[in-house]
C-alpha positions as CSV (number, residue, x, y, z in Angstrom):
1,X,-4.8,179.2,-81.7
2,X,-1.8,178.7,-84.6
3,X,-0.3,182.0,-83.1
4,X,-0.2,180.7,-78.9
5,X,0.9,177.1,-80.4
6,X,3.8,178.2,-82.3
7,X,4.6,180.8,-79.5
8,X,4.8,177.9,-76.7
9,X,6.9,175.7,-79.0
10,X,9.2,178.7,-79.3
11,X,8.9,179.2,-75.3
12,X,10.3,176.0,-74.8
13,X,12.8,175.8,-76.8
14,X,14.7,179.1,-75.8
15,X,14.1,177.9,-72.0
16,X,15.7,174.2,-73.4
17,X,18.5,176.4,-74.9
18,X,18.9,178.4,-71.7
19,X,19.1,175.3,-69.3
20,X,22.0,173.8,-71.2
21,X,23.8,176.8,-71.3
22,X,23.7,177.5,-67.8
23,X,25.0,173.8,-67.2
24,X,28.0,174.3,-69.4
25,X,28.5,177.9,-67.8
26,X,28.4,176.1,-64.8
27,X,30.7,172.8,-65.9
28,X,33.2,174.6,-68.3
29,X,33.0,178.8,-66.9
30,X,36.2,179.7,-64.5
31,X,36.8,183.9,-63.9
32,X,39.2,185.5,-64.8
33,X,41.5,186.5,-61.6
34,X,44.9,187.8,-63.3
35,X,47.0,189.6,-60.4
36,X,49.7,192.8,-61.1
37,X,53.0,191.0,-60.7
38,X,54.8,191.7,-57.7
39,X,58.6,192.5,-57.7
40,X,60.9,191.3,-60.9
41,X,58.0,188.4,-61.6
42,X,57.5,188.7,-65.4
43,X,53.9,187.5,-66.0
44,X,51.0,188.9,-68.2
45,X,49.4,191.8,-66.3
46,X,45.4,192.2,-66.9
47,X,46.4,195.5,-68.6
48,X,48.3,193.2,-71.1
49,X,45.7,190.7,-71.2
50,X,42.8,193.3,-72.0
51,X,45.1,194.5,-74.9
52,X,46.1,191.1,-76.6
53,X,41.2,191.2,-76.7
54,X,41.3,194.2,-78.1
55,X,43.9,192.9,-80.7
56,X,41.5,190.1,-81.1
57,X,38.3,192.5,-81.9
58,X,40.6,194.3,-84.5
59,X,41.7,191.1,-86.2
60,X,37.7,189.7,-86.2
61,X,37.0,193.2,-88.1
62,X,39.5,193.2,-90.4
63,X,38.9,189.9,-91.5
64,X,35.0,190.2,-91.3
65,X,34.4,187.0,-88.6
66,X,31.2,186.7,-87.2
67,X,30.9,187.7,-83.3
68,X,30.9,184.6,-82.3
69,X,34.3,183.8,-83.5
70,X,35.9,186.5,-81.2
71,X,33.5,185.5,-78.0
72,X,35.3,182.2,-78.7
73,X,39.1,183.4,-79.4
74,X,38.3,185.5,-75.8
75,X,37.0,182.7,-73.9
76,X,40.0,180.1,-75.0
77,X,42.8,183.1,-74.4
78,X,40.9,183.8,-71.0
79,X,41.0,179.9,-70.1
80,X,44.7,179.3,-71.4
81,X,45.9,182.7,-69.3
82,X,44.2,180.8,-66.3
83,X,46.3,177.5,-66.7
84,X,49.6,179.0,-67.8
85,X,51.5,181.2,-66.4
86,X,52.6,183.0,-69.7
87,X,55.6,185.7,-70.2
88,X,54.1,188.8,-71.9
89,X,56.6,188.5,-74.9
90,X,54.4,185.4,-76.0
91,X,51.1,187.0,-75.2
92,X,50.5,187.9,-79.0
93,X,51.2,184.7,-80.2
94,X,49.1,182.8,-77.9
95,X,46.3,185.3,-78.7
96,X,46.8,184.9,-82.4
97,X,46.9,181.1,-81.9
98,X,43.1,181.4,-80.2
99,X,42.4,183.7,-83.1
100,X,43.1,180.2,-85.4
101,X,41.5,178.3,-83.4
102,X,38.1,180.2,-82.7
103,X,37.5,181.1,-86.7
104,X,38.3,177.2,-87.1
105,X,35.0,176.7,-84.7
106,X,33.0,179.2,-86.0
107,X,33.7,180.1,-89.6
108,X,32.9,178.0,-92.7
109,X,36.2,176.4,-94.3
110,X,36.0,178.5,-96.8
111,X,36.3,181.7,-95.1
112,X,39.0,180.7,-92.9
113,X,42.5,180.7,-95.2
114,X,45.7,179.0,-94.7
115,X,47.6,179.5,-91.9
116,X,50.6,181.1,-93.9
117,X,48.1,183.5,-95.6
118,X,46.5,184.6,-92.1
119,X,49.7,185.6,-91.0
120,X,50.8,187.4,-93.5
121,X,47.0,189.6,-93.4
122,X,47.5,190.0,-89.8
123,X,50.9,191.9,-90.3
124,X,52.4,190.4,-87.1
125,X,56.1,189.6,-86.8
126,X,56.3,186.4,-85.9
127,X,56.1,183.1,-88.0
128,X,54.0,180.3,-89.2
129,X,55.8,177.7,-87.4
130,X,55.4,179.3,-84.2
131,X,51.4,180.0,-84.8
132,X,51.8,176.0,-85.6
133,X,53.2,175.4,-82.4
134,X,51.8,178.1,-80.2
135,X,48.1,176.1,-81.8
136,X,49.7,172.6,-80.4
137,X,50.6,174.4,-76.5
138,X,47.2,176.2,-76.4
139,X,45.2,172.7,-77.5
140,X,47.6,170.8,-75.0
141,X,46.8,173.0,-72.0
142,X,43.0,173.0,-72.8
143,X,43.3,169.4,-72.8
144,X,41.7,169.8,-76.7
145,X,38.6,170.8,-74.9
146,X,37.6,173.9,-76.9
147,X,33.3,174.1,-75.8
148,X,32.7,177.1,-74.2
149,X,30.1,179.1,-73.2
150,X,30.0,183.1,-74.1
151,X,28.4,186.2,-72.9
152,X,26.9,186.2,-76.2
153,X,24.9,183.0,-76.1
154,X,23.3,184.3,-72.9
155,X,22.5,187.7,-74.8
156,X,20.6,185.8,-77.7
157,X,18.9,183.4,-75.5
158,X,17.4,186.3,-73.6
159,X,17.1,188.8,-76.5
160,X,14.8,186.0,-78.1
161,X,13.2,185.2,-74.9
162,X,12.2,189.1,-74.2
163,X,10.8,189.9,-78.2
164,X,9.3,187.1,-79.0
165,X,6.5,188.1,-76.2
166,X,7.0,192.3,-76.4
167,X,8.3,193.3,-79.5
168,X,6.4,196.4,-79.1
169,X,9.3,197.2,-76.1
170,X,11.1,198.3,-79.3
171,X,9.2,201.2,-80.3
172,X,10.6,203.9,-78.3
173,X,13.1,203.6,-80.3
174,X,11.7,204.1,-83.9
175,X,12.4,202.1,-86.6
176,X,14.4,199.5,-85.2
177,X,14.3,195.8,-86.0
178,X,15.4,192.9,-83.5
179,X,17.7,191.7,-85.6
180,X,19.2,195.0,-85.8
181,X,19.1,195.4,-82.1
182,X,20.6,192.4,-81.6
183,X,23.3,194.0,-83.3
184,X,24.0,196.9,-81.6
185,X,23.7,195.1,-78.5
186,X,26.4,192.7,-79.6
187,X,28.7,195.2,-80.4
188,X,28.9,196.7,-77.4
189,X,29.4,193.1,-75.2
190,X,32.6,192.9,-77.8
191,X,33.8,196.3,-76.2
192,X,32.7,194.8,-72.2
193,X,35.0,191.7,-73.0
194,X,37.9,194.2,-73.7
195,X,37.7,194.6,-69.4
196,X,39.1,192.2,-67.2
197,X,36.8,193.4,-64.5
198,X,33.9,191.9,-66.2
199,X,35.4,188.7,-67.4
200,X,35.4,188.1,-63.4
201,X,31.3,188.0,-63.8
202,X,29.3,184.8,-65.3
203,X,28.6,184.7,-69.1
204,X,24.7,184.4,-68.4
205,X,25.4,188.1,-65.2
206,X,27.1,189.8,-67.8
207,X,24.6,189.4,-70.3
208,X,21.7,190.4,-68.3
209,X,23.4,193.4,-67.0
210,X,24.1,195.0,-70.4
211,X,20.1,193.7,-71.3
212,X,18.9,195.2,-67.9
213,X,20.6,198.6,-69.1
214,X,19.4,198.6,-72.5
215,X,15.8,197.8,-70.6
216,X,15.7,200.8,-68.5
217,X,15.9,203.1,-71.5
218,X,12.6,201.1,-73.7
219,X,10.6,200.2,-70.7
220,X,9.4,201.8,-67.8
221,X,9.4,198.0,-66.2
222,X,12.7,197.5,-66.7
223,X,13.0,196.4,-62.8
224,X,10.6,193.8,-63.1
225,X,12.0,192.5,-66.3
226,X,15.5,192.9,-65.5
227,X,14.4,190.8,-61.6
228,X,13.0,187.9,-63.9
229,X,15.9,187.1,-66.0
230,X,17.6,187.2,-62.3
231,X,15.3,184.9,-61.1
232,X,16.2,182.5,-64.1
233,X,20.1,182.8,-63.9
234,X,20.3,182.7,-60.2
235,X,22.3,185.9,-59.9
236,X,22.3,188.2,-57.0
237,X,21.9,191.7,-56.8
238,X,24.6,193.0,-55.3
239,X,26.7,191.0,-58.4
240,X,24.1,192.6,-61.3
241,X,24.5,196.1,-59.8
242,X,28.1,195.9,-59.3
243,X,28.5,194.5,-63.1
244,X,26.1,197.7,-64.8
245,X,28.2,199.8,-62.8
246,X,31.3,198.3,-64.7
247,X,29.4,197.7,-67.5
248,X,28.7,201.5,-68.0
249,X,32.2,202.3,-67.0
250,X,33.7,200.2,-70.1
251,X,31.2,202.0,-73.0
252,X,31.0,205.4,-71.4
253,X,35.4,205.6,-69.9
254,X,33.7,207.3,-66.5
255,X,31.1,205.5,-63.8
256,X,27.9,205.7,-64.5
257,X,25.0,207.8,-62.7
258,X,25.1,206.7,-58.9
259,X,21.9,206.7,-57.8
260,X,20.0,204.6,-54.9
261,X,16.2,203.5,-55.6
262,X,13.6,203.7,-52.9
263,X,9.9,202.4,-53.3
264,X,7.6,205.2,-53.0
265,X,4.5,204.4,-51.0
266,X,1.7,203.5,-53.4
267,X,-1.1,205.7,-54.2
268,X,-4.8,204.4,-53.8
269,X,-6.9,204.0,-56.4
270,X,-10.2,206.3,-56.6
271,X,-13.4,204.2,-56.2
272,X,-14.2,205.3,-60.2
273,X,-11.1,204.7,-61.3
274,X,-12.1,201.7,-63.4
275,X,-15.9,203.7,-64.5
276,X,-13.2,206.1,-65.9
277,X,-11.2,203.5,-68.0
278,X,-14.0,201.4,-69.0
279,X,-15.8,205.0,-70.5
280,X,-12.1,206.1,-72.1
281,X,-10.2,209.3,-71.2
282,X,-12.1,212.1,-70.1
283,X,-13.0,215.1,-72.5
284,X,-10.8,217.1,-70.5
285,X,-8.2,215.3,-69.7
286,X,-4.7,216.0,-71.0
287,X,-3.3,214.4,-73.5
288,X,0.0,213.5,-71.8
289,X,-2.2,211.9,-68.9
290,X,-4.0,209.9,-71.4
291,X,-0.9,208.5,-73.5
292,X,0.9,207.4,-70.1
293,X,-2.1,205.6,-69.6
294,X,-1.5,203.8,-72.8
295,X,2.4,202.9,-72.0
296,X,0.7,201.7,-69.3
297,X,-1.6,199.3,-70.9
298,X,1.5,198.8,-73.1
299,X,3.8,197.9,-70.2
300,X,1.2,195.9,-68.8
301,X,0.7,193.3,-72.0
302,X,4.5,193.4,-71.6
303,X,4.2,191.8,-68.5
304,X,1.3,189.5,-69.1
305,X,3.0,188.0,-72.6
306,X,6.3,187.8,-70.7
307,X,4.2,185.5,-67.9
308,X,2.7,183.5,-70.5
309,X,6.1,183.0,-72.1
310,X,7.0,181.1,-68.6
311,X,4.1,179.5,-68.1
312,X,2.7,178.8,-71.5
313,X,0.5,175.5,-71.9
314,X,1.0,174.3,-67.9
315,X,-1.2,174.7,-64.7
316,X,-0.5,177.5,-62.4
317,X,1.9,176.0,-60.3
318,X,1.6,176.7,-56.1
319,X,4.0,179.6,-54.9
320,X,6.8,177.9,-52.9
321,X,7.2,178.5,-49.0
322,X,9.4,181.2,-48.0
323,X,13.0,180.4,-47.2
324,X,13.6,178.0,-50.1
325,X,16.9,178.8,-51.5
326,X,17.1,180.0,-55.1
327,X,17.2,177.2,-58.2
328,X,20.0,175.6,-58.9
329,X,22.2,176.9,-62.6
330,X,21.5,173.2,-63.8
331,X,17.6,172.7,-63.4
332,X,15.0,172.0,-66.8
333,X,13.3,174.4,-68.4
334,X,10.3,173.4,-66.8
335,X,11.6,174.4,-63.6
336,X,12.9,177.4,-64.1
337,X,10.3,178.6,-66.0
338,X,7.9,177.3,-62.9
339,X,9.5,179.0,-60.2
340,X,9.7,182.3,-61.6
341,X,5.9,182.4,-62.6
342,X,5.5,180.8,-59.0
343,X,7.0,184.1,-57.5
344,X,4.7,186.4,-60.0
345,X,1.9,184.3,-59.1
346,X,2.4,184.5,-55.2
347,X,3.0,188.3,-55.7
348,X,-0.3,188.7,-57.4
349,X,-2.5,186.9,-55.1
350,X,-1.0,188.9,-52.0
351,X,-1.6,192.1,-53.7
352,X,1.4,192.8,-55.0
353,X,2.3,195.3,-57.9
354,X,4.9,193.5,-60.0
355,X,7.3,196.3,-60.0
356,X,6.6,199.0,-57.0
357,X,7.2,202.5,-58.1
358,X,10.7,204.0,-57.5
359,X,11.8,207.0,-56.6
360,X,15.9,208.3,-57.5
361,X,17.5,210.0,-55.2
362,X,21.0,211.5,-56.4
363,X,24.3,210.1,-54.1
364,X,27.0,213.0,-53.8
């Protein structure tokens, strides 16, 4: 009783947490459209721009910031390149200056030293004066505005959302701890912000997409996983395929696997299929047969925790007619978390498998 309690508090609070980050994605969040320059024009080519973040990931190593202090130098470099047009002989200046700025947000005041000593660590040429200013123009432009919202928030909301229900999705692979998986998950969104393609997606899109890959290798429902966060962020597929495609180009240099998904035609079920489960495996039954009828079970407790996790402590809530358009970024928690266990509901009493079998089919 203790153990559903505390996990519906939790419930709510994550879905609280992801309502107001989808407002301020949807207030504060502008993409990222930086044109080549055409002719003699002298402005900051996305090339440029996607070396001044890597810069930025360098200088958060070498002085040992937390992640969140470069999602935040990115995100107030992205939004000052958007309201400036900048010449390129300024552009690492201006990212040092968000540098400044983003460990001043994030990092105790102890941690962050003068300004005179962080320019002298960083080893770049140019001065503490002009840091000083550069800080003032940045600030001024931004209308000393500095909230943001990251790809990062997004990918801790959900992380949270997704193990606090299945923490067994982490078995398959070993000895790994969320915490640890959190990790490795963050440092691979650091090298996705290094591509000005995908600083053209939404924080909360590019989040899920680098989830919905890691989710395809530890579950076998990714799909139906991956097509509930959706549901929640109000993203659409042709944007979530179209940012994994990117997404795999960034951490692997080449495009991913092309392949296109059709739904195999389901199988039906023997009349003693459940005498058979209810007496165990059969004596003669294979071994592999019988342990992917455990993932099975597995995957299905996945999917029962992760519809308790939206629908924890409320009354079933009546599926909604069809041609409703999709929740707005901005709703409650109680909403969202309503609607999508509306839609799992509705699939269930039509008949519905929650995630149809697929089939790959290689594209040449």
């Amino acid at each position: 009783m203790l153990r559903s309690s505390g996990k519906g508090l939790q419930g709510s609070m994550l879905f609280g947490m992801l309502s107001e980050a989808l407002n301020k994605e949807q207030q504060l969040w502008r993409p990222v459209l930086l044109k080549q320059p055409q002719g003699e024009e002298n402005e900051i080519q996305p090339s440029q721009r996607d070396e001044a973040v890597k810069w930025l990931l360098e200088w958060n190593q070498k002085f040992r910031y937390c992640p969140e202090t470069f999602m935040q130098s990115t995100g107030l470099l992205d939004r000052f390149l958007m309201a400036v047009k900048a010449r390129p002989k300024y552009l690492r200046c201006i990212a040092f200056s968000c540098f400044f700025l983003g460990a001043k947000l994030r990092e105790e005041d102890e941690d962050v030293p003068a300004t005179e000593d962080l320019v002298q660590g960083s080893g770049c040429s140019f001065s503490v004066g002009e840091v000083l200013r550069m800080e003032l123009i940045v600030l001024d432009k931004l209308r000393w505005d500095l909230a943001t919202v990251t790809p990062l928030d997004f990918l801790q909301i959900f992380h949270a959302m997704l193990l606090t229900q299945a923490p067994q999705l982490l078995t398959a692979l070993g000895h790994m701890t969320p915490s640890r998986h959190l990790s490795l998950l963050t440092g691979r969104l650091s090298q996705c912000m290094v591509n000005h393609q995908l600083a053209t997606f939404r924080p909360s899109a590019l989040a899920l997409g680098l989830l919905s890959l890691e989710l395809e290798v530890v579950s076998r429902d990714w799909l139906m996983l991956s097509m509930m966060f959706q549901r929640l962020i109000g993203v659409d597929n042709q944007q979530l395929i179209r940012c994994r495609e990117l997404i795999t180009a960034s951490l692997l240099g080449h495009p991913g696997h092309n392949a296109v998904y059709i739904i195999a035609p389901p199988q039906q079920p023997h009349s003693n299929h459940h005498q058979a489960t209810a007496r165990g495996p059969h004596p003669h039954e294979d071994p592999k047969t019988a342990k992917r009828k455990n993932q099975t079970e597995d995957d299905d407790d996945i999917y029962a925790s992760i519809k308790r996790l939206y629908n924890e402590d409320t009354a079933p809530p009546k599926p909604p007619p069809q041609g409703d358009p999709p929740p707005p970024q901005g709703m409650s928690s109680s909403v969202l978390g309503s609607s999508c266990s509306s839609q799992m509901l509705q699939d269930q009493e039509e008949g519905m498998a929650p995630c149809p079998p697929l089939q790959s089919i290689e594209v040449t």
